[in-house]
C-alpha positions, -999 to +999 in steps of 0.1 A: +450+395+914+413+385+901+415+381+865+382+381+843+390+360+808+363+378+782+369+350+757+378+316+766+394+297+737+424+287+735+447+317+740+418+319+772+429+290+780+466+294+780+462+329+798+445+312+825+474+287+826+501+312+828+480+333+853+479+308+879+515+301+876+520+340+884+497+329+919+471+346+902+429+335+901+403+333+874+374+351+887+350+349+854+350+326+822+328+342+793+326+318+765+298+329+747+274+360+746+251+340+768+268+341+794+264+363+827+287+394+831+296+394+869+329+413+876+322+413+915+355+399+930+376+410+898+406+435+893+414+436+857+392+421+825+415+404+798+394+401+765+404+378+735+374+374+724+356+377+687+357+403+664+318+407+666+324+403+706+350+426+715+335+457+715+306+447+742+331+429+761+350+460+767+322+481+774+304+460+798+338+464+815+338+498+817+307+500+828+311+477+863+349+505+867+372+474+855+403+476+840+400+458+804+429+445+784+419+438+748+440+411+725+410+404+702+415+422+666+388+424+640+373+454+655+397+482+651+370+501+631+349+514+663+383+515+679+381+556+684+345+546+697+358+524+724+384+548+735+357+579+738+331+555+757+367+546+783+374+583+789+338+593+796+339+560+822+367+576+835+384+540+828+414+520+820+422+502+784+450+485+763+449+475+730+473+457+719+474+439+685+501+416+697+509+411+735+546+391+728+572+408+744+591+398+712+566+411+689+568+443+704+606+444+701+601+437+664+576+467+662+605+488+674+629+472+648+603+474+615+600+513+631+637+516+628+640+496+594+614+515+572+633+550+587+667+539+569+645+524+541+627+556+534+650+576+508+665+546+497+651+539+457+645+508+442+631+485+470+595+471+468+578+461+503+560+435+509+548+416+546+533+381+549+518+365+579+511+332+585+484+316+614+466+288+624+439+279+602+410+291+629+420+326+628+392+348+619+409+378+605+427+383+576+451+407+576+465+396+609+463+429+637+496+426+641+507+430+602+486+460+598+507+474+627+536+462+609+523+483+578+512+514+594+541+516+613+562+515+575+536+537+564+541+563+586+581+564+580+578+560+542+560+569+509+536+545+510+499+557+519+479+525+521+480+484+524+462+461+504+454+425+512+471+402+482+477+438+460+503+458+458+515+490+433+535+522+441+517+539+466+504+505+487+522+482+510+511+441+498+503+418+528+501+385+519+475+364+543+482+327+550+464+301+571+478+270+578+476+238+603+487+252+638+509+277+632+507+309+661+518+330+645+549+340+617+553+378+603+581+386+573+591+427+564+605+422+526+625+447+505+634+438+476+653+455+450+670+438+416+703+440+438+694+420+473+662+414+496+667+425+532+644+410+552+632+408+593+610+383+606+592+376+641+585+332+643+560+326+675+567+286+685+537+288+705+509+308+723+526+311+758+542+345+743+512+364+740+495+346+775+525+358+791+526+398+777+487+396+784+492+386+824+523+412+827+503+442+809+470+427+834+499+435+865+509+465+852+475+479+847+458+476+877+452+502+899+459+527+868+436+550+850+441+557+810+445+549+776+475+529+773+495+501+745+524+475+754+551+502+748+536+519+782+540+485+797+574+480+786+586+518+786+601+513+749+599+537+725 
């Protein structure tokens, strides 16, 4: 398979590492917005891009009828946009927030969780993410996932970076020296704390999820996520 890396930083650069082990080949490197779009000899676009970025990636793969995987978060605001421009392409896109087979087993888990926590009184909930120190956005796409997903089992209606009260989840936002990436569900009560937490030891997780959803994609038409990938859920 011809792989197109929109994006070509370092999770670019592991991607590309863990795509050629899978016999794989790069067919395009875009590093910057100067660069020339050429998807001639591709089969499937894989974007981890920039926030300001993403959105133009993924479109100028829809327009040349190429698959596009997108990792890059940021941009979720003109998400419904991008999905409306795929279906009148008649094209194929993923979103994911987080491509880690294991973070998307702990999306099913936090799911679970925040069901049984739902009538239970007492418990404040709290999430905290911690990244390298070159991440752009703050929340992490992944912890809003984390919190919409509770949100949408519970009584809670809305996340707030650094603030919390009854009605809004707190996510606390963290940035230090090469860390990939760690996420924490709290509840706390005066009694006990349970807690569930996801610890990335490097970026090979999410290079790997990327290549598998890239091989799973091709050849399909749609909107799809990882849980289509992974038939979970």
């Amino acid at each position: 398979m011809k792989i197109a890396l929109l994006g070509y930083g370092r999770m670019g650069k592991s991607i590309e590492a863990i795509a050629k082990e899978r016999n794989h080949s790069i067919s395009l490197k875009i590093a910057d917005a100067s660069d020339s779009f050429d998807f001639s000899n591709t089969d499937v676009a894989i974007d981890f891009s920039i926030p300001d970025a993403a959105v133009t990636n993924i479109k100028k793969a829809l327009d040349a009828h190429i698959p596009i995987i997108s990792g890059t978060t940021g941009w979720l605001d003109h998400y419904k946009e991008v999905v409306d421009y795929c279906k009148s392409k008649n094209g194929t896109f993923l979103y994911a927030s987080n491509f880690s087979l294991g973070v998307n087993i702990f999306f099913e888990i936090n799911k679970k969780l925040s069901a049984l926590m739902a009538n239970i009184s007492g418990y404040t909930t709290d999430i905290e993410e911690i990244h390298h120190t070159k991440k752009l956005d703050a929340p992490s796409g992944t912890a809003i996932t984390l919190a919409e997903q509770i949100i949408a089992n519970t009584n809670y209606s809305h996340w707030a970076l650094d603030k919390a009260n009854s009605d809004t989840i707190k996510i606390e936002a963290k940035r230090l020296p090469d860390i990939p990436g760690t996420h924490e569900i709290t509840y706390a009560s005066d009694i006990d704390t349970i807690s569930i937490k996801h610890i990335a030891h490097n970026r090979q997780g999410f290079a790997l999820g990327a290549v598998i959803a890239a091989e799973w994609i091709k050849d399909k038409k749609g909107i799809f996520t990882m849980k289509d990938v992974l038939n979970i859920g």
